[in-house]
C-alpha positions as CSV (number, residue, x, y, z in Angstrom):
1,X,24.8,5.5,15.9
2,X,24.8,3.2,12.8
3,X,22.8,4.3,9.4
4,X,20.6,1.2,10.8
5,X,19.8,2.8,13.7
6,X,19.1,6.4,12.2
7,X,16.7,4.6,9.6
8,X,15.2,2.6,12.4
9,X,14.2,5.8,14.1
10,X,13.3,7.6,11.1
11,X,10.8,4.8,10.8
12,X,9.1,5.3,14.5
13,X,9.1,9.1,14.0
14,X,7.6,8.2,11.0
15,X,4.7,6.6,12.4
16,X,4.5,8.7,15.6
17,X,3.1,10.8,13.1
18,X,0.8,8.8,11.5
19,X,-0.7,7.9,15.0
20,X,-0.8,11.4,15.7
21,X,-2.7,12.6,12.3
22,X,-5.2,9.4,13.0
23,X,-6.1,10.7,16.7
24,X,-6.6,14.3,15.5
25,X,-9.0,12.6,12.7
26,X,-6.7,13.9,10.2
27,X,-6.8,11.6,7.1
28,X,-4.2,9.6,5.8
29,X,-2.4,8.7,2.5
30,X,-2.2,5.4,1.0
31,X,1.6,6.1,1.1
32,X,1.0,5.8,4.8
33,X,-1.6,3.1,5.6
34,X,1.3,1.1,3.5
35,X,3.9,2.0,6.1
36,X,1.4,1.4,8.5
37,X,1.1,-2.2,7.3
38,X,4.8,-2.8,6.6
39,X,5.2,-1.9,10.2
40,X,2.8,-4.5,11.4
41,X,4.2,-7.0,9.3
42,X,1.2,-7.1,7.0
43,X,0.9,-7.4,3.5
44,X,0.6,-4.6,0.7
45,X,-2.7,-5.3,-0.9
46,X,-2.4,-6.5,-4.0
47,X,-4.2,-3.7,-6.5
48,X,-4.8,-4.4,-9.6
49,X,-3.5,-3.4,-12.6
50,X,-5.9,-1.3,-15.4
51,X,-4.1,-2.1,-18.4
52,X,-3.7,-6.1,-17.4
53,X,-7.3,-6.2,-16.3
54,X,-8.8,-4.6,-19.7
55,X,-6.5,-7.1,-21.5
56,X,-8.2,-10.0,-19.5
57,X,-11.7,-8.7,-20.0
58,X,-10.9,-8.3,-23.9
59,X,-9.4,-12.0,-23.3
60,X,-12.8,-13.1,-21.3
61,X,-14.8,-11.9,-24.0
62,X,-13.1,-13.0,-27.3
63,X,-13.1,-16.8,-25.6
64,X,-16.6,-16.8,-24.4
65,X,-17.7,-15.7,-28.1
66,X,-16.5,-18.2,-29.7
67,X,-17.5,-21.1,-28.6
């Protein structure tokens, strides 16, 4: 069995158990819900960042105060 292959079913055990915790109404990381989506082809949601986001508000407000 390739590396491929092992990773492949590393994967599907992976998420075997995820499917399993979500049926016993066990929660589940954010770790997880991102493998979840990966699997399904979806996107990561894009999260923003703190430090960027204060820098824009500082941004927002210096602007808007000046004119």
């Amino acid at each position: 069995m390739s590396e491929q292959e092992q990773d492949f079913n590393s994967f599907q055990e992976h998420l075997e158990r995820i499917f399993k915790d979500l049926e016993d109404g066990v929660f589940i990381t954010a770790d997880e819900i991102g493998d979840l989506r990966y699997a399904c082809g979806l996107p990561s949601p894009v999260k923003p960042n703190p430090v960027l986001k204060a820098v824009f508000n500082d941004f927002s407000t210096i602007f808007r105060n000046s004119q």
